[in-house]
C-alpha positions in Angstrom: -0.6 60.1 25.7 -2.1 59.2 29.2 -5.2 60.9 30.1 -4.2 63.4 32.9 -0.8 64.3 31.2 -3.4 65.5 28.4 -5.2 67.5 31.0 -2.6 69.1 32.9 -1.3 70.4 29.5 -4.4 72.2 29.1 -3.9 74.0 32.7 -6.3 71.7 34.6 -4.9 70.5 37.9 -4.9 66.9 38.4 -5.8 65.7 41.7 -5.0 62.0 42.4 -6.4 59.8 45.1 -3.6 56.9 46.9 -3.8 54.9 49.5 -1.1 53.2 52.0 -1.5 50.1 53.6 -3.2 47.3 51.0 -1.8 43.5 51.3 0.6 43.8 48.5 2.1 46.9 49.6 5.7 46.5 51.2 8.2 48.8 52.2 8.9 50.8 49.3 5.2 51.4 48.6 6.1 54.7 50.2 9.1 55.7 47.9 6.9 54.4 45.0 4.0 56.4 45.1 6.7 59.8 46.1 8.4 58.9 42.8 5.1 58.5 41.0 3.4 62.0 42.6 7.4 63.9 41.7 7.6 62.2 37.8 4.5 63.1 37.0 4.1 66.4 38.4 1.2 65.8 40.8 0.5 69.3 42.9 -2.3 68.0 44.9 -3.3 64.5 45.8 -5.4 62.3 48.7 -3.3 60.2 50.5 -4.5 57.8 53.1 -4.1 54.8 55.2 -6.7 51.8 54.6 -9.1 51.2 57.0 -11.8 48.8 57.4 -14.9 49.7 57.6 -17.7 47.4 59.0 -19.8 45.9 58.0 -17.3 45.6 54.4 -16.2 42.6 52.9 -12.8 44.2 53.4 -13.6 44.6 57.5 -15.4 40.9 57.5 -11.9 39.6 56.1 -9.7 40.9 58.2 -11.7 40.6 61.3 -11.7 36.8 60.0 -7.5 36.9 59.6 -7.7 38.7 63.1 -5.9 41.9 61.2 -8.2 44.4 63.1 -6.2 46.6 65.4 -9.6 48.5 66.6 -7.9 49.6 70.1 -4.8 51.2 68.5 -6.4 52.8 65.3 -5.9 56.2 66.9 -2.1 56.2 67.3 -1.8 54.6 64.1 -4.2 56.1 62.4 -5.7 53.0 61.1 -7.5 50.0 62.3 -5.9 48.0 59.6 -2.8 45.7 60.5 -0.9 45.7 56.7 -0.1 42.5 55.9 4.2 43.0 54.4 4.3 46.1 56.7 4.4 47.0 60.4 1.9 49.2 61.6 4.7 51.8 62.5 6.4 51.4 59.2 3.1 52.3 57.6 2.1 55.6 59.7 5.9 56.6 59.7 5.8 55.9 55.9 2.3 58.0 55.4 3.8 60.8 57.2 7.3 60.9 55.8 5.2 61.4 52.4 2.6 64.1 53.1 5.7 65.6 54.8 7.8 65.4 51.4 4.7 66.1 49.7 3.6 69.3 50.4 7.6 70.5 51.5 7.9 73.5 49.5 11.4 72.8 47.5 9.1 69.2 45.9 6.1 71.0 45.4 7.7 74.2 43.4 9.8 71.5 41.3 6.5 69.9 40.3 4.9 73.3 39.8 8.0 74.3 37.4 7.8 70.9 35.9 4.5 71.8 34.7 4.1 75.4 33.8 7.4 75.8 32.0 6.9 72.4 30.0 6.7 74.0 26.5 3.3 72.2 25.5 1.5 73.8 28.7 -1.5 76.0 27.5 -3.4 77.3 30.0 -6.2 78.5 27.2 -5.4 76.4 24.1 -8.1 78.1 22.5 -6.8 81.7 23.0 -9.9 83.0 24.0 -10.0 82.0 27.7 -9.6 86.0 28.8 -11.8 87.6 26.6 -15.1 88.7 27.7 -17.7 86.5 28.4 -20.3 89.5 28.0 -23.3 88.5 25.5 
């Protein structure tokens, strides 16, 4: 059984962290990582665009592939310029999934998915409730 699925059947929420925008990443990155966040009953996650920070390796390389958009990074939201997407694909893409994300009829499926899974145990022990008094 993978890791998290492991947790979340012991009540703990799993927080994931994704990012948009890396050079393989093409247009359906976006649909991918909904699908991924839905199936696998995600309720909270950290989605963001790539940037380059200087002075990284990552900045230093696409300064050198002249894939720095520093003067725009504000209305996209990134000074990255993806490589198999345009910048407006990206930041509409980023949007369109927060937007689905946190949408309340996706979230509550996600929520249901995971509390009414019969193998959910909030306190597997049975003793999570009971005093803690010494």
């Amino acid at each position: 059984m993978i890791a998290w699925k492991r947790d979340q059947k012991h009540g703990i929420d799993v927080w994931c962290g994704m990012i948009l925008g890396f050079d393989n990443d093409c247009s359906d990155i976006v649909e991918m990582q909904r699908a991924f966040l839905q199936d696998n009953n995600i309720l909270h996650a950290m989605v963001g665009m790539l940037s380059a920070i200087p002075p990284t390796p990552l900045y230093q390389r696409l300064l050198a592939e002249g894939r720095l958009g520093k003067k725009e990074a504000s209305r996209y939201g990134t000074n990255v310029i993806p490589k198999n997407l345009s910048r407006e694909e990206l930041k509409n893409g980023y949007v369109d999934l927060m937007r689905y994300f946190y949408d309340i009829e996706p979230y509550f499926e996600r929520l249901n998915g995971l509390i009414l899974d019969p193998e959910f145990r909030i306190d597997p022990k049975g003793d999570y409730w009971k005093s803690r008094r010494p």
